[in-house]
C-alpha positions as CSV (number, residue, x, y, z in Angstrom):
1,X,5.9,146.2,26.3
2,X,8.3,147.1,23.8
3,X,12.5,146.5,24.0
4,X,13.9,148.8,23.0
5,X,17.4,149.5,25.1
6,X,19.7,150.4,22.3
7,X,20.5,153.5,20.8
8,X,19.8,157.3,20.1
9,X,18.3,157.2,16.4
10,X,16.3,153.7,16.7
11,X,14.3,155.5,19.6
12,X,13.6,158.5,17.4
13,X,12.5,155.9,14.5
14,X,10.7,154.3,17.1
15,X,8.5,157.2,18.8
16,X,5.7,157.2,15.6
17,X,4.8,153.7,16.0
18,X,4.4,154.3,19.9
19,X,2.0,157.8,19.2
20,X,0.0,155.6,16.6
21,X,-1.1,152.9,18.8
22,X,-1.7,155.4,21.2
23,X,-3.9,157.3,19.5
24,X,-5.5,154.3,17.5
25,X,-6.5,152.8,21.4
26,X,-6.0,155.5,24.0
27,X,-6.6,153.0,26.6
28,X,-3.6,150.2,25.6
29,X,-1.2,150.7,28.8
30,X,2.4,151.1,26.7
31,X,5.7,150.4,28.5
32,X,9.1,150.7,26.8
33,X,12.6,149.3,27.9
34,X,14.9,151.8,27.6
35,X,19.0,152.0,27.5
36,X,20.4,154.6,29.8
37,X,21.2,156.3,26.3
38,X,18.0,156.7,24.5
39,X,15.8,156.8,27.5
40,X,15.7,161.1,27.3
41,X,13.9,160.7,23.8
42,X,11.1,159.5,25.4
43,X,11.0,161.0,28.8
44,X,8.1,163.7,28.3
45,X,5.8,161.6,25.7
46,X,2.3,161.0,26.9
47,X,2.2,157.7,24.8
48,X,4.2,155.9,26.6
49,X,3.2,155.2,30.2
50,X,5.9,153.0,31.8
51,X,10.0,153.5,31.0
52,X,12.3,151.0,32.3
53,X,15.8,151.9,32.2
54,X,18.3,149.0,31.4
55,X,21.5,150.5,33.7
56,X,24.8,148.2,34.4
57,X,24.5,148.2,38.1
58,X,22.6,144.9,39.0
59,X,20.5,146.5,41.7
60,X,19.2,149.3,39.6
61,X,18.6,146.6,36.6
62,X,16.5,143.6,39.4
63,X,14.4,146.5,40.3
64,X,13.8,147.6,36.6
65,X,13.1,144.0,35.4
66,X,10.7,142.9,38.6
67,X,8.9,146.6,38.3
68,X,7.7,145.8,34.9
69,X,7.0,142.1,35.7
70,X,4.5,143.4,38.1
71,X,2.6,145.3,35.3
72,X,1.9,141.4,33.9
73,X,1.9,142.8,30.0
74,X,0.3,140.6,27.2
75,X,2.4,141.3,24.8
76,X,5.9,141.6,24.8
77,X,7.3,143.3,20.9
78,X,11.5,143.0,21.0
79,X,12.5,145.4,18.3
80,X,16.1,145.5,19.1
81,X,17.2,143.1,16.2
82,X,20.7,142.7,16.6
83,X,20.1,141.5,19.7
84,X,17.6,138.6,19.9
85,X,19.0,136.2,22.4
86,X,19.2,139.1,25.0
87,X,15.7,140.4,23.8
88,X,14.2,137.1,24.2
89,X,16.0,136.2,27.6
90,X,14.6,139.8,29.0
91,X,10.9,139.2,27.2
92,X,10.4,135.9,29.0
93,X,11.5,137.3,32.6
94,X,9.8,140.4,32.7
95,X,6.2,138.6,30.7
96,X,6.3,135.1,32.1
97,X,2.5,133.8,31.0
98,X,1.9,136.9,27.9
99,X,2.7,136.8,24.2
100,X,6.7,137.2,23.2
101,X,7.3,138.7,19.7
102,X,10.6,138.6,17.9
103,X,11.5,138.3,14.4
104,X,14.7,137.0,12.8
105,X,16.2,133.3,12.4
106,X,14.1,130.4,13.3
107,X,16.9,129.1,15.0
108,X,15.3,131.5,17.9
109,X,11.5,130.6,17.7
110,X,11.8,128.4,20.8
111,X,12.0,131.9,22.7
112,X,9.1,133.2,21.5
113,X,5.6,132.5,20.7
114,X,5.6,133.8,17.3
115,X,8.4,134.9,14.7
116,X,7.6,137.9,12.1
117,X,9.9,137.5,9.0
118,X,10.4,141.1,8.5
119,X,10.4,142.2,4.7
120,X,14.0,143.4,2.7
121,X,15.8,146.0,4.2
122,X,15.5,148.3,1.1
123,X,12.6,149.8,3.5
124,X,13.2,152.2,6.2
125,X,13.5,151.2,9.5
126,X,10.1,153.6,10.8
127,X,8.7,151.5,7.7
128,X,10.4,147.8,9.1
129,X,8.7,148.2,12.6
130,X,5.0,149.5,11.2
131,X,5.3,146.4,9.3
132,X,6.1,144.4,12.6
133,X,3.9,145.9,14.8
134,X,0.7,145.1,11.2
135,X,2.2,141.6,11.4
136,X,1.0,141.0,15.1
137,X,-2.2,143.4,15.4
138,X,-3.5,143.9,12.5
139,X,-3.3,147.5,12.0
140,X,-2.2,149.8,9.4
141,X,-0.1,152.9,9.3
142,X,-0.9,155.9,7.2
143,X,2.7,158.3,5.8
144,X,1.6,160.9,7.6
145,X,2.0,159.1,10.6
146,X,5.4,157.6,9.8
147,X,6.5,160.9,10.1
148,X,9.8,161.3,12.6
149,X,9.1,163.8,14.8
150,X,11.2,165.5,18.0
151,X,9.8,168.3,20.9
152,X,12.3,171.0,22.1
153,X,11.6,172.4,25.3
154,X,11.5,176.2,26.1
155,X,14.8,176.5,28.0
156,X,16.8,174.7,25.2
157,X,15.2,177.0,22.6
158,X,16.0,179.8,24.2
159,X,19.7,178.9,24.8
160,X,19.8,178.0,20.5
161,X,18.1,181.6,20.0
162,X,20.3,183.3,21.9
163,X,23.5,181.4,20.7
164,X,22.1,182.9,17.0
165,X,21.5,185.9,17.8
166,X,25.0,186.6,19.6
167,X,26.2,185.7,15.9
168,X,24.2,187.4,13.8
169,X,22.6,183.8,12.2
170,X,18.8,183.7,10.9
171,X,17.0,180.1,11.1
172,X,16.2,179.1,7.7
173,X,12.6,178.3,8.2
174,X,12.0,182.0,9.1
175,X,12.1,182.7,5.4
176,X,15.3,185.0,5.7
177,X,18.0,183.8,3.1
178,X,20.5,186.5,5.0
179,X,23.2,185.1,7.5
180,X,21.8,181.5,7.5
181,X,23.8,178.1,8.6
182,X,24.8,174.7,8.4
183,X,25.3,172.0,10.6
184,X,28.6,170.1,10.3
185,X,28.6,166.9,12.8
186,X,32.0,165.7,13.5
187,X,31.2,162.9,15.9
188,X,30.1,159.4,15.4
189,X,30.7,156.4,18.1
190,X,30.4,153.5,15.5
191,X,34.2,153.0,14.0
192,X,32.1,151.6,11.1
193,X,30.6,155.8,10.0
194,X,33.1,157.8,12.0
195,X,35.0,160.3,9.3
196,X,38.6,160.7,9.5
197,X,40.4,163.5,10.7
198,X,41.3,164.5,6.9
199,X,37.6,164.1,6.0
200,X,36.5,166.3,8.4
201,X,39.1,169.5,7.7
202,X,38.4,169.1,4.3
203,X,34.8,169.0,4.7
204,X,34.6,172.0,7.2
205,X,37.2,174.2,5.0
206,X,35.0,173.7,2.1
207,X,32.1,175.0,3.6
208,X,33.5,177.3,5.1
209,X,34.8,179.0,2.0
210,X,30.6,179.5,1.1
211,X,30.1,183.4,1.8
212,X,26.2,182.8,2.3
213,X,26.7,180.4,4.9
214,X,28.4,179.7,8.7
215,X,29.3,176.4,9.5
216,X,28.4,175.5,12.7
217,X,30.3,172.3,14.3
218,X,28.2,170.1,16.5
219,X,30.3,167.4,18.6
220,X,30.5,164.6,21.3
221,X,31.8,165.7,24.3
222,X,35.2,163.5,23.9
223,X,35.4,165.9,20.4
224,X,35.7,169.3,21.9
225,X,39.3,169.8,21.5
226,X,38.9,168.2,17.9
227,X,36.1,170.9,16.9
228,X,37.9,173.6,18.3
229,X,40.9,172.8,16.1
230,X,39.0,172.3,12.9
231,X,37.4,175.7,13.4
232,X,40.7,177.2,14.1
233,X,41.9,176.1,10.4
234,X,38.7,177.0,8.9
235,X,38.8,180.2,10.0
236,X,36.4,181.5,13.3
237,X,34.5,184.2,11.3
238,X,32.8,181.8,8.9
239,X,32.8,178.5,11.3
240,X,31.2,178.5,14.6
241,X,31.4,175.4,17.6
242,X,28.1,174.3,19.6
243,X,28.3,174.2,21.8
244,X,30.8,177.0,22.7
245,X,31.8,175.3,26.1
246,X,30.4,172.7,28.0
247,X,28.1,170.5,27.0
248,X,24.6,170.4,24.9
249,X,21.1,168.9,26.0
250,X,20.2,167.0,23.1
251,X,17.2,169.3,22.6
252,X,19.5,172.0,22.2
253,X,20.8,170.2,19.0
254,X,17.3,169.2,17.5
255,X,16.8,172.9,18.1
256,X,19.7,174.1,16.3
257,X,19.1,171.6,13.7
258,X,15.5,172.4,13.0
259,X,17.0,176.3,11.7
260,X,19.7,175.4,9.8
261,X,19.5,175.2,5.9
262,X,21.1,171.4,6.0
263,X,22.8,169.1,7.4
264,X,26.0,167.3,7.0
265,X,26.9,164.5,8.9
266,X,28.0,160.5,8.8
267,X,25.3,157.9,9.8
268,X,24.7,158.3,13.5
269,X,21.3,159.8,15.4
270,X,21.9,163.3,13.7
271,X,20.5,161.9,10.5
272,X,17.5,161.1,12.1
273,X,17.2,163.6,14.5
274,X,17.3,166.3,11.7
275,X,14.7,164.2,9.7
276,X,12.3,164.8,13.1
277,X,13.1,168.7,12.6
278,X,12.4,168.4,8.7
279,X,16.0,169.4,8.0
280,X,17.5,168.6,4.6
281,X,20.7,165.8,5.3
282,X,23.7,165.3,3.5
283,X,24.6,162.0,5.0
284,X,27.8,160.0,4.5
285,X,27.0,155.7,4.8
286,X,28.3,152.3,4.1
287,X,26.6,150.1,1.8
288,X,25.0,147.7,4.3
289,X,23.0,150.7,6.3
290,X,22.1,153.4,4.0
291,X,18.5,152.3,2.9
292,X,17.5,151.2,6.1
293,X,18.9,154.2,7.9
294,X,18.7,156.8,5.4
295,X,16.9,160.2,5.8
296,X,13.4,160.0,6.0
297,X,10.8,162.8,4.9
298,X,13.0,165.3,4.0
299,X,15.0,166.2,1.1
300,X,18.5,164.0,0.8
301,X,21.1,162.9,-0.9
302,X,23.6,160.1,0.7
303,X,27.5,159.3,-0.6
304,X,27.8,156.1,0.0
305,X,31.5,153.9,0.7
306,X,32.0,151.3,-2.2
307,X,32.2,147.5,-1.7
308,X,30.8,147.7,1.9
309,X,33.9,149.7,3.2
310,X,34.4,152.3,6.2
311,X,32.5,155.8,5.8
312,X,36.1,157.2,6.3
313,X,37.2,155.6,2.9
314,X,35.1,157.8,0.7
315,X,37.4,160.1,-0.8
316,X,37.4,163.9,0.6
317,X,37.2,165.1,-3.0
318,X,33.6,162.5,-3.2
319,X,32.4,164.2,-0.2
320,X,33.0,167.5,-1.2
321,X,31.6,166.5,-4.5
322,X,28.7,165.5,-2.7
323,X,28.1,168.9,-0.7
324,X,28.1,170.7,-3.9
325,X,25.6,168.9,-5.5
326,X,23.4,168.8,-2.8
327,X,23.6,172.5,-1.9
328,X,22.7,173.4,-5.8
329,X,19.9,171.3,-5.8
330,X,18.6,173.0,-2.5
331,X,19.5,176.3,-3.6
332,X,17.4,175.3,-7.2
333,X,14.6,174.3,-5.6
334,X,14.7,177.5,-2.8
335,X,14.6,179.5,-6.4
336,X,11.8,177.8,-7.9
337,X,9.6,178.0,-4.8
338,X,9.9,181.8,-5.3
């Protein structure tokens, strides 16, 4: 059983190291506890064969817990790390009698039968839990299957391709380097990376100013009127909203970010969900995060907040700095690949 009832991005980091056991011993019954939030990433995977949904109301949550009690599991992995107590608390209810792993402070071995001491977080996180997971079993995880990866289903496919075409935009990966795009994401929950209002219409008036590209602004739902403005001041022939009302299935935006030509966006589940779509990221961190949430696999470049400050005090002229650079070294290497 693996905890893992927390957000967006650590389920996408999370999915390889599910697939590799998997495949590694096709008979090992996985179950994963899930946060109402995160639990779509996982929905369709064949790897995983139990999902328990951690929702507030108290009846749902008993019938969650005492379903995957019944299962009895051996081992119970908690690899939401910010939140021992409560990992360890759910780990010894739901697997009475099996094995509970946790890592962290040994104030907090008493909870659990065994502590990993997880290396420095210079590492990756999809690198920090194939460490965990060779700690307790043994086992040993090749790049290749490091690899973040993300399925889009036909139907939100279709409603990216036809989005495009209405506009006249190519996917990048098609090879065409007419009418091609890039992904602007204005919306971040965590105070900590959320860009000011300043950082974002300076960001999105840059860009827009590129003739060879279209913005296209992808939002929260509690950020539509905020999107719509900014691409009112940009200008709505070179700057685009997705989506154009309503709201978008996440697969939508994995979809739309797997054609674009980069990404630009502060540290939230973007980053990683355009590393699953092998999506160049320009991503905007604070110190503490940046090497453990960084891009992974794909090409990247990160401007980073000095002295452990807010994303929104990097300077706009920084950022902008930033987009240029990492658009000529795209651009450069597009060139030399012929």
């Amino acid at each position: 059983l693996i905890l893992r009832y927390d957000k967006i991005g650590d389920m996408i980091v999370t999915k390889p190291i599910l697939r590799a056991l998997k495949r590694r011993h096709p008979n090992l019954i996985i179950g994963v506890v899930t946060s109402p939030v995160n639990a779509e990433i996982i929905a369709n995977d064949d790897w995983v064969d139990h999902r328990y949904v951690l929702k507030s109301n108290p009846v749902y949550l008993a019938k969650e817990l005492l379903r995957a009690r019944k299962e009895k599991y051996d081992v119970v992995l908690n690899f939401v790390f910010n939140r021992t107590t409560s990992g360890a608390l759910l780990a010894n209810f739901v697997c009475p009698h099996g094995i509970k792993i946790g890592q962290g402070n040994e104030k907090y071995a008493f909870y659990f039968n065994k502590l990993i001491c997880l290396p420095p977080s210079d590492r990756h996180m999809v690198e920090m839990l194939s460490f965990y997971v060779s700690e307790v079993f043994g086992v040993t995880f090749t790049e290749d299957e490091l690899k973040l990866f993300y399925s889009v289903d036909t139907k939100s496919l279709q409603r990216v391709n036809e989005f495009l075409e209405k506009h006249l935009l190519n996917r990048h990966h098609h090879g065409l380097k007419a009418n091609r795009y890039i992904i602007v994401n204005i919306s971040v929950r965590d105070a900590t990376n959320a860009l000011s209002d300043e950082q974002v219409f300076a960001l999105v008036a840059f860009l827009s100013r590129i003739p060879e590209f279209t913005t296209i602004i992808i939002y929260a739902p509690e950020d539509a009127v905020k999107a719509m403005r900014v691409r009112e001041v940009a200008g709505k022939r070179q700057c685009l909203i997705y989506p154009e009302q309503g709201t978008a299935a996440l697969a939508e935006i994995a979809s739309l970010l797997e054609g674009a030509f980069c990404a630009v966006t502060p540290d939230t589940a973007v980053v990683h969900l355009a590393s699953a779509m092998r999506t160049p990221i320009l991503g905007f961190f604070c110190s503490p995060r940046a090497l453990l949430w960084r891009p992974y696999g794909v090409d990247h470049q990160m401007v980073i907040a000095e002295s452990e400050q807010l994303v929104s005090s990097i300077p706009s002229t920084k950022m902008i700095e930033g987009v240029k650079s990492f658009l000529s070294t795209l651009q450069d290497k597009e060139k030399a690949s012929g």
